[in-house]
C-alpha positions as CSV (number, residue, x, y, z in Angstrom):
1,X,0.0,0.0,0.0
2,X,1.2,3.2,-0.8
3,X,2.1,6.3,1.4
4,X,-0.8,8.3,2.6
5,X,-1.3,11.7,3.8
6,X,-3.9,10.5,6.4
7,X,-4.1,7.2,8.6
8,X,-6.0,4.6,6.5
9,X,-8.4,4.7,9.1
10,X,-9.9,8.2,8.6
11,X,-9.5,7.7,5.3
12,X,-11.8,4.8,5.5
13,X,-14.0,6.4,7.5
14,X,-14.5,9.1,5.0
15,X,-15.1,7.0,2.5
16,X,-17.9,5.0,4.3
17,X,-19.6,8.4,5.1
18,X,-19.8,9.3,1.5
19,X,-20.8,6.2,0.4
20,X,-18.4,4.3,-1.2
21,X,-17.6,1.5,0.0
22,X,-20.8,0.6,1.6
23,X,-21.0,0.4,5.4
24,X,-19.9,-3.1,6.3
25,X,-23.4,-5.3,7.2
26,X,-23.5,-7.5,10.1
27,X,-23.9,-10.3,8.3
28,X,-21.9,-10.8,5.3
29,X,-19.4,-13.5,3.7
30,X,-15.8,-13.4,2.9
31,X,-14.2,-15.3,0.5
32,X,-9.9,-14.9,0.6
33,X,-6.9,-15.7,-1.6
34,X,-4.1,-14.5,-3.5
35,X,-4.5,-11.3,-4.9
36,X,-5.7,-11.3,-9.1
37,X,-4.0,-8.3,-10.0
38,X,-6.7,-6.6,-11.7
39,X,-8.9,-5.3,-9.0
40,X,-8.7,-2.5,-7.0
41,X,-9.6,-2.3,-3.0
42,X,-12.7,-0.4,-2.9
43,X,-11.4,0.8,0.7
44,X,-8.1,2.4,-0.4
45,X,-8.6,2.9,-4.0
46,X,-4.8,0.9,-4.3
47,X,-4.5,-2.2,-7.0
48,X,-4.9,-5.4,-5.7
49,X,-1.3,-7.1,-6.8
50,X,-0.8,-10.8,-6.9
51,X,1.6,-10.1,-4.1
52,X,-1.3,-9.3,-1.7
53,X,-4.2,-11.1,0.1
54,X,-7.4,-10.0,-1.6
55,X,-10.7,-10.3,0.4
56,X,-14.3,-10.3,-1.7
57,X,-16.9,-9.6,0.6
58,X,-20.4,-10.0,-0.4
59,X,-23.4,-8.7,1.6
60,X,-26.7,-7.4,0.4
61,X,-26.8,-4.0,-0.6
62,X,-28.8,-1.9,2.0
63,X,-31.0,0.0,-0.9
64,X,-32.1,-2.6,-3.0
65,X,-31.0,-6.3,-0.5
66,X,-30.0,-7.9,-3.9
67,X,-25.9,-8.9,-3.4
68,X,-22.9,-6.8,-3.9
69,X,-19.7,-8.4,-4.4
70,X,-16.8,-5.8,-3.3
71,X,-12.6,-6.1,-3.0
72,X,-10.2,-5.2,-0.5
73,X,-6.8,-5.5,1.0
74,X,-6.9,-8.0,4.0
75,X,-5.7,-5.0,6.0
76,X,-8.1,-2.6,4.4
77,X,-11.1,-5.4,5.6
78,X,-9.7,-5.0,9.3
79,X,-10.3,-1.3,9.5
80,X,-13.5,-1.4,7.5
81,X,-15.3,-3.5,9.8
82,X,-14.2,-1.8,12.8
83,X,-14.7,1.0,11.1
84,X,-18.5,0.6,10.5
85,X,-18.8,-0.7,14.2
86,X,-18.0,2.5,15.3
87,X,-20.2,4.4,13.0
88,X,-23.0,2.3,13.7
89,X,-22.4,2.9,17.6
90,X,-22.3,6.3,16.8
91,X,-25.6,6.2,15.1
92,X,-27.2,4.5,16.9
93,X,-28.2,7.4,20.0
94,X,-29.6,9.0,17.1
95,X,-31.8,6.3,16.0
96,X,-33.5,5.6,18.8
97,X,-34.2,9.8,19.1
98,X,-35.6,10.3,15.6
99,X,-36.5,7.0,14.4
100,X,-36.2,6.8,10.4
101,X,-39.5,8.1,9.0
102,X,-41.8,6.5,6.5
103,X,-44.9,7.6,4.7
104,X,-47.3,6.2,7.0
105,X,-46.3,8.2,10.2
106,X,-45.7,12.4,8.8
């Protein structure tokens, strides 16, 4: 990985805020092995070299529920989930204050 001008974790963090890559879901699968060379990690935005461990997570999508298939560093997958834990802690005060609203109660 290459030499940043933040700690991969706030960059992470950033990322996850603004959408891309998606928040990590509590239930999801993980499939690991050599790295192909061709992707990049959807954490870091860094090539995936043959030299590395590449993770493909899939988890359904939180719009639509239909699976999403995503890559990342082994390291990058580390931070993510924690990553999301936190955010999802942090959230979840705010939940419970103004639950999410639907058509049927405003």
């Amino acid at each position: 990985m290459k030499e940043r001008e933040r700690p991969i974790e706030e960059e992470i963090r950033q990322r996850i805020l603004s959408g891309e890559p998606p928040s990590c879901a509590p239930k999801h699968r993980v499939y690991g092995g050599s790295g192909d060379g061709i992707s990049h990690c959807i954490c870091c935005g860094d090539g995936i070299t043959t030299a590395d461990v590449q993770y493909d997570v899939e988890q359904a999508d939180s719009a639509s529920d239909l699976l999403e298939e995503i890559s990342m560093h082994i390291r990058c997958y580390s931070v993510w989930r924690s990553v999301s834990e936190i955010l999802r802690q942090e959230q979840a005060p705010m939940k419970r204050i103004f639950p999410t609203l639907t058509r049927s109660n405003y």
